[in-house]
PyMOL Python script that loads the backbone (N, CA, C, O; Angstrom):
from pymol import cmd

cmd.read_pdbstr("""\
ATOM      1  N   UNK A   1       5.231   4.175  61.890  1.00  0.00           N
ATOM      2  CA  UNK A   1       5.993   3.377  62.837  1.00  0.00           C
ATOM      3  C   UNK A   1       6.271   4.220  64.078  1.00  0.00           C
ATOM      4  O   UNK A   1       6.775   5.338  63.971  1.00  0.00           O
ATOM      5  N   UNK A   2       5.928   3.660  65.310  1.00  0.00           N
ATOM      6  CA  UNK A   2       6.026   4.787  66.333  1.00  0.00           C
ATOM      7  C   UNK A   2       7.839   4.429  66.889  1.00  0.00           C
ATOM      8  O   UNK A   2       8.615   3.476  66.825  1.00  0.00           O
ATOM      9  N   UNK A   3       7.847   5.387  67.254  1.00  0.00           N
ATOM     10  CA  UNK A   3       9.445   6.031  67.943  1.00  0.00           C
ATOM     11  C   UNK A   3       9.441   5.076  69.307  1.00  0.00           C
ATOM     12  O   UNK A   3       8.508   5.104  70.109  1.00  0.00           O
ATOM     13  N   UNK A   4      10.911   4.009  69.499  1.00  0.00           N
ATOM     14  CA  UNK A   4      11.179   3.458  70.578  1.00  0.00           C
ATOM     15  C   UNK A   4      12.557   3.481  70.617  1.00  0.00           C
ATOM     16  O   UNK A   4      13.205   3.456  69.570  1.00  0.00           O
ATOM     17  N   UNK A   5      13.227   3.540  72.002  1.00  0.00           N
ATOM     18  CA  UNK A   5      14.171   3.355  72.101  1.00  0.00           C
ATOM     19  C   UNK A   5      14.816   2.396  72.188  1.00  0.00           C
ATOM     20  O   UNK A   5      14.752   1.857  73.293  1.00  0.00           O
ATOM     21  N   UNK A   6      15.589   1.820  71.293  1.00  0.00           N
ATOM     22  CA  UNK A   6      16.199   0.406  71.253  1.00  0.00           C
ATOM     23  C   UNK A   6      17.391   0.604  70.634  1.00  0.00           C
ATOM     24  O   UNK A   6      17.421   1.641  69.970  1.00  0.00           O
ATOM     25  N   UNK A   7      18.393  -0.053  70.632  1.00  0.00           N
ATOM     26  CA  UNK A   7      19.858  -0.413  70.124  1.00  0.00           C
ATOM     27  C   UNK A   7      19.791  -0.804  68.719  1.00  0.00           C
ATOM     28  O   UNK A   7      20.910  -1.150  68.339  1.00  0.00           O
ATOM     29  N   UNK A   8      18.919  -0.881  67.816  1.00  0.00           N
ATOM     30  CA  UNK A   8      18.801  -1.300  66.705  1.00  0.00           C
ATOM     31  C   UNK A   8      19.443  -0.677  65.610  1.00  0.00           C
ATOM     32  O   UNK A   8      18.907   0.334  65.156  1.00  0.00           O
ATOM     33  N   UNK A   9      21.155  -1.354  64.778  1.00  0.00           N
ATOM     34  CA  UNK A   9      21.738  -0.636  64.204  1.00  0.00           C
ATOM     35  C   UNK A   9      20.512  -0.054  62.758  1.00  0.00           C
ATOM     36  O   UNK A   9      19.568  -0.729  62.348  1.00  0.00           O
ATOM     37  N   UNK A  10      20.934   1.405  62.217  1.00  0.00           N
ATOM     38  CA  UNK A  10      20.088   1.764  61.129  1.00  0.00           C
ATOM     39  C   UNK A  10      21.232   2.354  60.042  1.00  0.00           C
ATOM     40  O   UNK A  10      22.224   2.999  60.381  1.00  0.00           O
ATOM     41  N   UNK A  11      20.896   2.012  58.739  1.00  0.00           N
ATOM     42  CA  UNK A  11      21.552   1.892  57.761  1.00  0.00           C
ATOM     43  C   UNK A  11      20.763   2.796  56.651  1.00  0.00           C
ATOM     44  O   UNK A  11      19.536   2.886  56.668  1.00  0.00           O
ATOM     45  N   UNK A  12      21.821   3.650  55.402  1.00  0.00           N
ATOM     46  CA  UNK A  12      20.648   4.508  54.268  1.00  0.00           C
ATOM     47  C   UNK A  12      21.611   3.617  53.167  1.00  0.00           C
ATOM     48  O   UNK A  12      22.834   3.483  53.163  1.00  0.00           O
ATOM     49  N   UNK A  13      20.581   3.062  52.237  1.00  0.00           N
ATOM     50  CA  UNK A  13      21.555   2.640  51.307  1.00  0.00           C
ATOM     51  C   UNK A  13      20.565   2.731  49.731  1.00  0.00           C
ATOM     52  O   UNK A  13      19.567   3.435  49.580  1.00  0.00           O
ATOM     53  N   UNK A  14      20.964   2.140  49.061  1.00  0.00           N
ATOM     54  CA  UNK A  14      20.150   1.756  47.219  1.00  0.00           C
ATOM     55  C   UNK A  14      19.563   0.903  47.084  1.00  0.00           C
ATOM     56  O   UNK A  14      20.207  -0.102  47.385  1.00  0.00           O
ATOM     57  N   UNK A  15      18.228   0.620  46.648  1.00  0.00           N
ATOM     58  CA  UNK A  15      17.753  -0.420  46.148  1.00  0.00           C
ATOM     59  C   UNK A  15      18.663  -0.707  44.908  1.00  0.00           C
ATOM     60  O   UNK A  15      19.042   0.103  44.062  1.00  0.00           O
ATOM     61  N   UNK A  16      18.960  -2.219  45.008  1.00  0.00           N
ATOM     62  CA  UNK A  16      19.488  -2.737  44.125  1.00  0.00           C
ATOM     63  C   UNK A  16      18.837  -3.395  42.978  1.00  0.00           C
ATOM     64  O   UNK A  16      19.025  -3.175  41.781  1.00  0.00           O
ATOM     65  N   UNK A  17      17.556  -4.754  43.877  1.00  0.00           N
ATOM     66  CA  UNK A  17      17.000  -5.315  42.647  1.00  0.00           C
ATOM     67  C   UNK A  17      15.498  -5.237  43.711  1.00  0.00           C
ATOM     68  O   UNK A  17      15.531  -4.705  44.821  1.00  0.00           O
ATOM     69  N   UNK A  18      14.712  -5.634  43.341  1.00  0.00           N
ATOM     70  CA  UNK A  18      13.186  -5.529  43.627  1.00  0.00           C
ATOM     71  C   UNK A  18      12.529  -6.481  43.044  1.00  0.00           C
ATOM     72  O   UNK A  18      11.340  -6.365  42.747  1.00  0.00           O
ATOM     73  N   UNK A  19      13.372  -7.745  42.768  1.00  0.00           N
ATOM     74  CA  UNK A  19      12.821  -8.785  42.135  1.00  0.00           C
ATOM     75  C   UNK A  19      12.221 -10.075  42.883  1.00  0.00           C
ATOM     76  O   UNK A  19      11.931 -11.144  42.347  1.00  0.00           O
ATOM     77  N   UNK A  20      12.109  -9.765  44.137  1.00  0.00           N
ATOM     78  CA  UNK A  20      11.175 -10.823  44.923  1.00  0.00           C
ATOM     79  C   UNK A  20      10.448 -10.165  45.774  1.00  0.00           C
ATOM     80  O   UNK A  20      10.562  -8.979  46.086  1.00  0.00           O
ATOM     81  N   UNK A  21       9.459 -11.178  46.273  1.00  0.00           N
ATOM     82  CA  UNK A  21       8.174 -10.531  46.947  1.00  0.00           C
ATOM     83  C   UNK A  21       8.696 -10.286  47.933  1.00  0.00           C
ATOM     84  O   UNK A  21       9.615 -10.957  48.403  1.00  0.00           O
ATOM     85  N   UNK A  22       8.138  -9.121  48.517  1.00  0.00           N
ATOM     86  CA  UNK A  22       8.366  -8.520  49.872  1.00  0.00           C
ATOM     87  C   UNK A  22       9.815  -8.676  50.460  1.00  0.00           C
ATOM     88  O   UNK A  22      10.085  -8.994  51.618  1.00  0.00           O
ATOM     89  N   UNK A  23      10.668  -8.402  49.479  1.00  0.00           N
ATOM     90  CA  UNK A  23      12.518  -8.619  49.941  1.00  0.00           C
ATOM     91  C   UNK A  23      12.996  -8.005  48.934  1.00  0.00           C
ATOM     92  O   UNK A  23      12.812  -8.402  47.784  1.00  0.00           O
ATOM     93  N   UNK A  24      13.831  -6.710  49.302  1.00  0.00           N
ATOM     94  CA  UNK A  24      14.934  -5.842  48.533  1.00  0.00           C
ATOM     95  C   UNK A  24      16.167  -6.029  48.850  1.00  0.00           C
ATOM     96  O   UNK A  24      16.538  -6.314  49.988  1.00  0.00           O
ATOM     97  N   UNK A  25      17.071  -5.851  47.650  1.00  0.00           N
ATOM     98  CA  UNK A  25      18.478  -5.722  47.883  1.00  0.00           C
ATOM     99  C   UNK A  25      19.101  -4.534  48.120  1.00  0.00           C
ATOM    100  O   UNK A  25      19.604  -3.835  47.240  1.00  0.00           O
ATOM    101  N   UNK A  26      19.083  -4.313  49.162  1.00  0.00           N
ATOM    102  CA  UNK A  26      20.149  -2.484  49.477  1.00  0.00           C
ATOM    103  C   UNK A  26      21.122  -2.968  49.730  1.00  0.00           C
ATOM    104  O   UNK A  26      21.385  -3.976  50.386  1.00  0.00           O
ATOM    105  N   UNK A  27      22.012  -1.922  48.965  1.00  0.00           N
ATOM    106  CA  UNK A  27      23.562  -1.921  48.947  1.00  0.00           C
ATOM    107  C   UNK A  27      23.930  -0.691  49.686  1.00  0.00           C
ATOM    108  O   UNK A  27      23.331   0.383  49.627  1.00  0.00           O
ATOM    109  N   UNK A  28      25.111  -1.000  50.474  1.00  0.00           N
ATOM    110  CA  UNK A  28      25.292   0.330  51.146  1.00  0.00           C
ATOM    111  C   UNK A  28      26.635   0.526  51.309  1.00  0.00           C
ATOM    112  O   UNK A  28      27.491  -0.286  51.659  1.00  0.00           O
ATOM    113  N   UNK A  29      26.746   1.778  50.997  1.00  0.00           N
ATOM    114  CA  UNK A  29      28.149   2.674  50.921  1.00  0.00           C
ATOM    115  C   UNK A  29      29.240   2.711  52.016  1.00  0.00           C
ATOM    116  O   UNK A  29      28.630   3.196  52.969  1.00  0.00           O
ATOM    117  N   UNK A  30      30.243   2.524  52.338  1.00  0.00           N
ATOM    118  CA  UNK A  30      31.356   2.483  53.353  1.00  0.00           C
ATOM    119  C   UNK A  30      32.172   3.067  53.265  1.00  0.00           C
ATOM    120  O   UNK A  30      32.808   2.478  52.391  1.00  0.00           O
ATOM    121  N   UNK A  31      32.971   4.265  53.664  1.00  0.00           N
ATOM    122  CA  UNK A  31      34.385   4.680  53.359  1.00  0.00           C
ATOM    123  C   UNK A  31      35.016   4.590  55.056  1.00  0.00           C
ATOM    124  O   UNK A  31      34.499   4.575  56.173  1.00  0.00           O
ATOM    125  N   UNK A  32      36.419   4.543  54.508  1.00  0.00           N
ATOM    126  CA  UNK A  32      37.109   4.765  55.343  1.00  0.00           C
ATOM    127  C   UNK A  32      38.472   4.986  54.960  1.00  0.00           C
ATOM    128  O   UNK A  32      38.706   5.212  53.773  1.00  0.00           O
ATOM    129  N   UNK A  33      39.269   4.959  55.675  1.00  0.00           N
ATOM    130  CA  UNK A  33      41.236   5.194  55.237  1.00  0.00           C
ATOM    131  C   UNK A  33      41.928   4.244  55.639  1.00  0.00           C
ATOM    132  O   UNK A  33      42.028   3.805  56.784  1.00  0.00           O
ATOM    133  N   UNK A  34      42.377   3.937  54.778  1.00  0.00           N
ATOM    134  CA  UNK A  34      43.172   3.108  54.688  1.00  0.00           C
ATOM    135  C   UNK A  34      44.119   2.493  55.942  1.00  0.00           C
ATOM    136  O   UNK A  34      44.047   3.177  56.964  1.00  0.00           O
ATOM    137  N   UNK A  35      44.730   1.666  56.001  1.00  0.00           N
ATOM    138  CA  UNK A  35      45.738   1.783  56.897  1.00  0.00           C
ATOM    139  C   UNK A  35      46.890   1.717  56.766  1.00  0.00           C
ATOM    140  O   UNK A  35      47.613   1.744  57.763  1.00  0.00           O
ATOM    141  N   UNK A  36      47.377   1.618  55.580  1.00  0.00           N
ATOM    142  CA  UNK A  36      48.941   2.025  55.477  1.00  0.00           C
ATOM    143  C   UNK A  36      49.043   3.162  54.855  1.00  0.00           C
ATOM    144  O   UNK A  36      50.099   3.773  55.015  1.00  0.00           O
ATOM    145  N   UNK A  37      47.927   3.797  53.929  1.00  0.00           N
ATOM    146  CA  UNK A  37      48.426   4.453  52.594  1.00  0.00           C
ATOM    147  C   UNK A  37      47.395   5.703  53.005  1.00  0.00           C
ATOM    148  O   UNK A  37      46.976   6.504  52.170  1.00  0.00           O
ATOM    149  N   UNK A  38      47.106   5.736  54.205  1.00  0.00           N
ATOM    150  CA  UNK A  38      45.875   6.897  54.853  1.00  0.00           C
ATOM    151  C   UNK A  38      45.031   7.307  53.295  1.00  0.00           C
ATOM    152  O   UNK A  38      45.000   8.486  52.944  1.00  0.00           O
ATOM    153  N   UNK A  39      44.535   6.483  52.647  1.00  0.00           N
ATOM    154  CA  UNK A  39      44.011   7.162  51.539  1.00  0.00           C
ATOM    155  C   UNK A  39      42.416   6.644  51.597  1.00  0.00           C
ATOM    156  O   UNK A  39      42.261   5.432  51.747  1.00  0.00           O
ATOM    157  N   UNK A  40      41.352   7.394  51.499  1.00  0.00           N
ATOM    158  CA  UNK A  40      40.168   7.160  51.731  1.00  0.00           C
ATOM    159  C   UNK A  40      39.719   5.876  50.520  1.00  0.00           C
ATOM    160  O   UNK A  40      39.958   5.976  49.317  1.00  0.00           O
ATOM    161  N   UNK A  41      39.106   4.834  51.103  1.00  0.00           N
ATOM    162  CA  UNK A  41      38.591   3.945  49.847  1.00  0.00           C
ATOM    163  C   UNK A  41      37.219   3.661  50.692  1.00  0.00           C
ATOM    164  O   UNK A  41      36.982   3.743  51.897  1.00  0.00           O
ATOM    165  N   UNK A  42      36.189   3.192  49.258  1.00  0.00           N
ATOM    166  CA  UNK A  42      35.025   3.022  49.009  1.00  0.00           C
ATOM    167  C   UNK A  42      34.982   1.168  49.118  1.00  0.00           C
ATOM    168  O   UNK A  42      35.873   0.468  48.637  1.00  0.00           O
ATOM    169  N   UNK A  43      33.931   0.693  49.745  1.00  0.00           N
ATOM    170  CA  UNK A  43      33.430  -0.513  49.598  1.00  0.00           C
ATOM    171  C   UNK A  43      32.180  -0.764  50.222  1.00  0.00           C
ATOM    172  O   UNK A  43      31.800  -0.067  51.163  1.00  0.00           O
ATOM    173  N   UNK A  44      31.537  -1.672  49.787  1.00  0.00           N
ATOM    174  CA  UNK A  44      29.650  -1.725  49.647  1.00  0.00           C
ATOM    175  C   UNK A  44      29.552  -3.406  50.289  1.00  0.00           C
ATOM    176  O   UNK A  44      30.368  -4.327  50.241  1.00  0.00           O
ATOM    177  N   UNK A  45      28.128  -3.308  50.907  1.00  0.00           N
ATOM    178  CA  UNK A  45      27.500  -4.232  51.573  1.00  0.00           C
ATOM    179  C   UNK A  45      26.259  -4.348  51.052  1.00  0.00           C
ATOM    180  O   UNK A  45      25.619  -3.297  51.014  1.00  0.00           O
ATOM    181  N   UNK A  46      25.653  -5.472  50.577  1.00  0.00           N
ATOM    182  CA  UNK A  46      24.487  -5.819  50.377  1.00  0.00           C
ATOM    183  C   UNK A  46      23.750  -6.461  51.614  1.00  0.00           C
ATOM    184  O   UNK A  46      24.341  -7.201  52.400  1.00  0.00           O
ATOM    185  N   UNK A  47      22.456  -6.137  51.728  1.00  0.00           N
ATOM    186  CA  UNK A  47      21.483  -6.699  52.523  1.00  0.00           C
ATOM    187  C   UNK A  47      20.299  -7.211  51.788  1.00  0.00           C
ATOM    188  O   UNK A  47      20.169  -7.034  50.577  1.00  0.00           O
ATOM    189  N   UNK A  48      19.413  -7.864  52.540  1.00  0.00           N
ATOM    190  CA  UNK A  48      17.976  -7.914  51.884  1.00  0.00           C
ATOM    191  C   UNK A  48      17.361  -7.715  53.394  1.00  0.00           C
ATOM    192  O   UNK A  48      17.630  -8.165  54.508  1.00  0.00           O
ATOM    193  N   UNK A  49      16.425  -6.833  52.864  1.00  0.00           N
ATOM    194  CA  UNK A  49      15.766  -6.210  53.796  1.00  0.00           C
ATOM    195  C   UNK A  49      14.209  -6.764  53.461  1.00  0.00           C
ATOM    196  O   UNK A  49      13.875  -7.344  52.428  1.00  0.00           O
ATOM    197  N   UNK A  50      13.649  -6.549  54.206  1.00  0.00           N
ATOM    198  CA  UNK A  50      11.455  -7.027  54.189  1.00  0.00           C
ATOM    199  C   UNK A  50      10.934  -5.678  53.636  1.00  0.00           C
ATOM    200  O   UNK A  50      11.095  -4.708  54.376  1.00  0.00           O
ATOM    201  N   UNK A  51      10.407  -5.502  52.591  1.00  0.00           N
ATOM    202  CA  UNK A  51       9.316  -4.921  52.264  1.00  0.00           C
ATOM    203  C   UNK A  51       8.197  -5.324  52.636  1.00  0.00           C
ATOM    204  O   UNK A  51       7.980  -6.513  52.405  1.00  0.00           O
ATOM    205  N   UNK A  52       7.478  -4.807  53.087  1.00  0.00           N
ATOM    206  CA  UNK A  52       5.783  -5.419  53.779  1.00  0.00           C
ATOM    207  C   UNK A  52       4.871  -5.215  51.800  1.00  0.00           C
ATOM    208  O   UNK A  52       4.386  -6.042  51.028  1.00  0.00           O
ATOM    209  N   UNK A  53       5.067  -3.608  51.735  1.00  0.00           N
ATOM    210  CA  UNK A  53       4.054  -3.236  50.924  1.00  0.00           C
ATOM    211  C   UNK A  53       4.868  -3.401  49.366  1.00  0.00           C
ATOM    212  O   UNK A  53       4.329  -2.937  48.361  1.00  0.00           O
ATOM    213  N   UNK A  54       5.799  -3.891  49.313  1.00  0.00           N
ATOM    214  CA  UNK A  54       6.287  -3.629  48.117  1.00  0.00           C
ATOM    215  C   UNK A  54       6.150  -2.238  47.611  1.00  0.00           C
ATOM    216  O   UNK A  54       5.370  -1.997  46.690  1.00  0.00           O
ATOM    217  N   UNK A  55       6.864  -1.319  48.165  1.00  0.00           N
ATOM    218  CA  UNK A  55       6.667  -0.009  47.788  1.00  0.00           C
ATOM    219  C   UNK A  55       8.296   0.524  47.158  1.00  0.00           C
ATOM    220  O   UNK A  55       8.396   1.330  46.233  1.00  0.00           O
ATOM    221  N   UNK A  56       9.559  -0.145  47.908  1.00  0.00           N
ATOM    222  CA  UNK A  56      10.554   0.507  47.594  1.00  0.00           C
ATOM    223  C   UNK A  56      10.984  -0.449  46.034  1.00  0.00           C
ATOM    224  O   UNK A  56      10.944  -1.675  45.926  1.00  0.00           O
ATOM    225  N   UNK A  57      11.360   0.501  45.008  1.00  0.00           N
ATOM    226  CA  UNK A  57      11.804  -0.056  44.098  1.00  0.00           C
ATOM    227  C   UNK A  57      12.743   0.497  43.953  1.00  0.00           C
ATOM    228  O   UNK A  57      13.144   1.392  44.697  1.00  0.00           O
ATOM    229  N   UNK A  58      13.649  -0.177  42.336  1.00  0.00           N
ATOM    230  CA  UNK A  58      15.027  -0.169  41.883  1.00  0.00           C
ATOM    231  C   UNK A  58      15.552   1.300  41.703  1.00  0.00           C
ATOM    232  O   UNK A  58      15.043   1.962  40.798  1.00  0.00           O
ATOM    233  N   UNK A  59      16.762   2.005  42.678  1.00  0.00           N
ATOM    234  CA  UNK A  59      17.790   3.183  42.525  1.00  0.00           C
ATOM    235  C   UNK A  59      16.595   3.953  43.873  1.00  0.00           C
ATOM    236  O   UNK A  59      16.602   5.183  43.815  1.00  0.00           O
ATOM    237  N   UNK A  60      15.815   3.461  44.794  1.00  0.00           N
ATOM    238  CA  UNK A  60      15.311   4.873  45.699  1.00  0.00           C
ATOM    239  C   UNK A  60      16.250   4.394  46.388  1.00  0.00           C
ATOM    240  O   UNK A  60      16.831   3.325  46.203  1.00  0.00           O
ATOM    241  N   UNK A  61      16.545   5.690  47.747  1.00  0.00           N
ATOM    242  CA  UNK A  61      17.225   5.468  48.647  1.00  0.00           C
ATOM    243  C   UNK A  61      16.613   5.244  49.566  1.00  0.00           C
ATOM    244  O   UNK A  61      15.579   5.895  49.715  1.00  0.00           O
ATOM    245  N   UNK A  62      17.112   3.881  50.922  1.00  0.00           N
ATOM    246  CA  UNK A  62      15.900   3.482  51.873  1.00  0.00           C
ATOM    247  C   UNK A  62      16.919   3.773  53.006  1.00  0.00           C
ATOM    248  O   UNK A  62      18.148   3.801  52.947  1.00  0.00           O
ATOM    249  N   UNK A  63      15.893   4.032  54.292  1.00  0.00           N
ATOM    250  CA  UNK A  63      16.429   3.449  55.747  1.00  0.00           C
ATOM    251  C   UNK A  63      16.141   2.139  56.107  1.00  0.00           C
ATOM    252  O   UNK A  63      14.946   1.887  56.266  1.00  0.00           O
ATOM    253  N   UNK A  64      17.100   1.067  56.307  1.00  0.00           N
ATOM    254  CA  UNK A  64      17.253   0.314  56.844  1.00  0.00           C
ATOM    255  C   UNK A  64      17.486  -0.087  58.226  1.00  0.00           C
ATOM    256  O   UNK A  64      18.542   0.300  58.728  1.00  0.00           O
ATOM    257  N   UNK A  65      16.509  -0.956  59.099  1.00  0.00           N
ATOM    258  CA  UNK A  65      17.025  -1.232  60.161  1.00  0.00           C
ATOM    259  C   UNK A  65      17.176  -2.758  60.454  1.00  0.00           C
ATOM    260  O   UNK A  65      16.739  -3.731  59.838  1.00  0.00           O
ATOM    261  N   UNK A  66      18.176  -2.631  61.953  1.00  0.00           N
ATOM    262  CA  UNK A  66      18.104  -4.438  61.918  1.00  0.00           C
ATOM    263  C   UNK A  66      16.582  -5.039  62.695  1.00  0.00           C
ATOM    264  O   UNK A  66      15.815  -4.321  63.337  1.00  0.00           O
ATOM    265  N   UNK A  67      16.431  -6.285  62.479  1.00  0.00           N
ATOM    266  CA  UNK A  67      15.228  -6.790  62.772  1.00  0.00           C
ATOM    267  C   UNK A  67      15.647  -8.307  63.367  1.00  0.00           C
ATOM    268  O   UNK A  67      16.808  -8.688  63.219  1.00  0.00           O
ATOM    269  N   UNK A  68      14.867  -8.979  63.901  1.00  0.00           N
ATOM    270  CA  UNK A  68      15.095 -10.065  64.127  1.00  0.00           C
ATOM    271  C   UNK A  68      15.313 -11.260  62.728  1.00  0.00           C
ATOM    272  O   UNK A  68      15.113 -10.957  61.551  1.00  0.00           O
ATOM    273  N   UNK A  69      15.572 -12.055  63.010  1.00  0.00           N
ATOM    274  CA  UNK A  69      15.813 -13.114  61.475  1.00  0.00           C
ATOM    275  C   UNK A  69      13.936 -13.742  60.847  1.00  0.00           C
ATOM    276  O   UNK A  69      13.014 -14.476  61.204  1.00  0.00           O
ATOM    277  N   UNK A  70      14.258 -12.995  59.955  1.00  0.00           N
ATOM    278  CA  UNK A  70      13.311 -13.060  59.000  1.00  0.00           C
ATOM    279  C   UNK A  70      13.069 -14.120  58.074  1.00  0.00           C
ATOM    280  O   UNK A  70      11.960 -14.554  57.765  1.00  0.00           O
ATOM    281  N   UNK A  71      14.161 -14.506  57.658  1.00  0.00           N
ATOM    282  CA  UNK A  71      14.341 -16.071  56.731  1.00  0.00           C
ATOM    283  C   UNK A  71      15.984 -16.176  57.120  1.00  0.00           C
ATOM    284  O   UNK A  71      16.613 -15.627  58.024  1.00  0.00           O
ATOM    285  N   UNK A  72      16.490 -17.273  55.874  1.00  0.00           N
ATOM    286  CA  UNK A  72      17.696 -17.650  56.010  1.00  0.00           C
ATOM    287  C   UNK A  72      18.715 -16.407  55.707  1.00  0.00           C
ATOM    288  O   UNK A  72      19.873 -16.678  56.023  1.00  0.00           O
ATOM    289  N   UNK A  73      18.535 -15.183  55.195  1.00  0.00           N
ATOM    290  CA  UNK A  73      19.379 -14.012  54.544  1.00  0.00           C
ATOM    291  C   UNK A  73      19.096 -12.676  55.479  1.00  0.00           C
ATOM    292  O   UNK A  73      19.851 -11.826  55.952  1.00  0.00           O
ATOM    293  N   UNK A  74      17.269 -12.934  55.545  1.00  0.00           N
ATOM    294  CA  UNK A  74      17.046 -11.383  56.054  1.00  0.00           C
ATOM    295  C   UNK A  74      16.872 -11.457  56.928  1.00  0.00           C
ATOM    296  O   UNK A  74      16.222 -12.362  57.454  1.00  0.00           O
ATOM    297  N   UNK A  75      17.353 -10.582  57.433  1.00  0.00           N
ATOM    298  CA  UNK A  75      17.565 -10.035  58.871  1.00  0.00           C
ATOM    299  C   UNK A  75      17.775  -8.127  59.149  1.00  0.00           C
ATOM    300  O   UNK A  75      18.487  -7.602  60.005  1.00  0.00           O
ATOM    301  N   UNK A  76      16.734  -7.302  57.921  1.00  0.00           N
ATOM    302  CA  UNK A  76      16.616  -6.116  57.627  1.00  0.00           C
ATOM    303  C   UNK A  76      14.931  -5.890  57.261  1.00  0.00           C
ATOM    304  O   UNK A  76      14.332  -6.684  56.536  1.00  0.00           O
ATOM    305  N   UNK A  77      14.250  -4.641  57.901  1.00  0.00           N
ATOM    306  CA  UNK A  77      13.279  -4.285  57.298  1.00  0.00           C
ATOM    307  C   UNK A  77      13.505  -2.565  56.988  1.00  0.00           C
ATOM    308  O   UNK A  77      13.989  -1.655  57.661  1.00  0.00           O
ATOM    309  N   UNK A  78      13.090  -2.616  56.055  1.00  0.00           N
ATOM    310  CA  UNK A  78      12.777  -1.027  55.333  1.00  0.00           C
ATOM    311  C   UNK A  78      12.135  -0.087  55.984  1.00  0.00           C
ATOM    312  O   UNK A  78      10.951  -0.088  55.648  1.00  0.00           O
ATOM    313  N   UNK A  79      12.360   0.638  56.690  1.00  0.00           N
ATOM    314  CA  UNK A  79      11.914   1.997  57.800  1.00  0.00           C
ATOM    315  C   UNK A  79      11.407   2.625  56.840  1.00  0.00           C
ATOM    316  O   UNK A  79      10.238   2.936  57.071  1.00  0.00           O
ATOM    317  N   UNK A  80      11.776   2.937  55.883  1.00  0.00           N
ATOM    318  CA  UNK A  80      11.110   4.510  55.200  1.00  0.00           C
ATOM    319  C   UNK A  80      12.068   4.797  53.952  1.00  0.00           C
ATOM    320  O   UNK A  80      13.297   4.729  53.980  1.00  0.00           O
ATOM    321  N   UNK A  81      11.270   5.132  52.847  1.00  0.00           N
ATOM    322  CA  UNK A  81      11.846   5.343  51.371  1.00  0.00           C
ATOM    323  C   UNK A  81      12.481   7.130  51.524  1.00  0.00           C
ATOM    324  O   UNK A  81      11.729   8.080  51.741  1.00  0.00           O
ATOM    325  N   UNK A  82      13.875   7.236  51.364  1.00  0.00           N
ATOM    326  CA  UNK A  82      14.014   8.490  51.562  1.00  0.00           C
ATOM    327  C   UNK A  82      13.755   9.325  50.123  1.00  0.00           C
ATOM    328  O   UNK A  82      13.108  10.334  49.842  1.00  0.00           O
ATOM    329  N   UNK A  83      14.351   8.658  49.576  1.00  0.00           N
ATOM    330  CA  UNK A  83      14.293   9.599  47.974  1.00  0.00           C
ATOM    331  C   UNK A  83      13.917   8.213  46.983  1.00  0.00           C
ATOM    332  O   UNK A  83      14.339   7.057  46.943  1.00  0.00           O
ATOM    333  N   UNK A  84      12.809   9.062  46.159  1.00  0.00           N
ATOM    334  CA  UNK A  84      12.672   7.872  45.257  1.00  0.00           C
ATOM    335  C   UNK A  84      13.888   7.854  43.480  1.00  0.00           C
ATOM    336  O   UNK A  84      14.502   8.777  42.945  1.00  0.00           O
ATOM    337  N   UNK A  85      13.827   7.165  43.301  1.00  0.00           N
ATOM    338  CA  UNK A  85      15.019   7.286  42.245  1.00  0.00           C
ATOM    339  C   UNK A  85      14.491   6.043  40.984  1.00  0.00           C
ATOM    340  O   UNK A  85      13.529   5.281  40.879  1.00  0.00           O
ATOM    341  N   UNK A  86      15.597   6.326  40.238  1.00  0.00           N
ATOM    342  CA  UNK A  86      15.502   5.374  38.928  1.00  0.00           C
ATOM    343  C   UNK A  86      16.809   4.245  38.853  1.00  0.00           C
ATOM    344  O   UNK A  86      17.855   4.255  39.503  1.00  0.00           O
ATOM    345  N   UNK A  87      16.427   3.459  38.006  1.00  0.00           N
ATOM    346  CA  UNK A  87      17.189   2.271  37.608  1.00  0.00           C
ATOM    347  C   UNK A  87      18.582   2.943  37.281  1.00  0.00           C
ATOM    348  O   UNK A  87      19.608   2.707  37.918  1.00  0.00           O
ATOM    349  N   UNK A  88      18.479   3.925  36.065  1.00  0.00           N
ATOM    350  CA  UNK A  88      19.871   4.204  35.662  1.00  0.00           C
ATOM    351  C   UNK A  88      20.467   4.714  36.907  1.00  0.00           C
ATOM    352  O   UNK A  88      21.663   4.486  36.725  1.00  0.00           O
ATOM    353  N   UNK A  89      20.326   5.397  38.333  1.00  0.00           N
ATOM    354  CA  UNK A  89      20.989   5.825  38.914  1.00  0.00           C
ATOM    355  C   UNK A  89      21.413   4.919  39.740  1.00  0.00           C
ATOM    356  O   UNK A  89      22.553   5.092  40.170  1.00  0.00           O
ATOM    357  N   UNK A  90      20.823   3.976  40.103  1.00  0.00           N
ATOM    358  CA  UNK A  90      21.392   2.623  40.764  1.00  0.00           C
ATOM    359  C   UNK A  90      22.319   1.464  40.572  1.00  0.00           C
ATOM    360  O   UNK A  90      22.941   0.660  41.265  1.00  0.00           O
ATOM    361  N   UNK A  91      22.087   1.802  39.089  1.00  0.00           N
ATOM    362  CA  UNK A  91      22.962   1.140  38.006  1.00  0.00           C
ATOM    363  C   UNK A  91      24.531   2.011  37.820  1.00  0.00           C
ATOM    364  O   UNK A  91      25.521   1.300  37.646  1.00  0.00           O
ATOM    365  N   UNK A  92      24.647   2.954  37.846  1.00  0.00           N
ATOM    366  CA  UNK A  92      25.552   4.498  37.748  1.00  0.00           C
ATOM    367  C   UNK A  92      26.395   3.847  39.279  1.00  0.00           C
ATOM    368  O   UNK A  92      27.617   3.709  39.215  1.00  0.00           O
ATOM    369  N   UNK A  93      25.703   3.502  40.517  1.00  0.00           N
ATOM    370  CA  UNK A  93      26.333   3.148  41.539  1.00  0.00           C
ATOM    371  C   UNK A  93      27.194   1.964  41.334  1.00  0.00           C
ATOM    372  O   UNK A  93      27.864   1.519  42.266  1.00  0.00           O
TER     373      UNK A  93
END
""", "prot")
cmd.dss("prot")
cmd.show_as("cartoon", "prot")
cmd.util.cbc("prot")
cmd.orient("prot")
């Protein structure tokens, strides 16, 4: 994929499920602090992103970017598999 400069937010998150053609579920990690109790908490976002090649499967970690609307949900394609991983570790998430 060649290098352009564009505004396009990019996201690293988990394959979740890999159970339809050319569309993954990445879930992705959020922290922040709170606002009354300044105490750091965790909460997750799912996407479905476009696989072209069906290459990313269940627990790798992907880059996600935004894309134009793809169907009624996606509106994400898969930049690049960073680490490949397993089910139990996705599952562990």
């Amino acid at each position: 994929m060649e290098k352009r400069d564009n505004n396009r937010k990019v996201l690293i998150g988990t394959v979740m499920s890999d159970k339809m053609m050319k569309t993954r579920v990445v879930q992705v990690l959020f922290t922040g602090a709170h606002a009354k109790y300044d105490k750091q908490i965790k909460h997750h976002a799912n996407y479905k992103a476009h696989d072209e090649k069906n290459e990313a499967k269940t627990g790798d970690v992907v880059t996600i970017m935004e894309t134009r609307r793809l169907s009624k949900d996606k509106r994400w394609t898969i930049v690049e598999i960073v680490k490949k991983g397993s089910m139990k570790e996705a599952v562990a998430i």
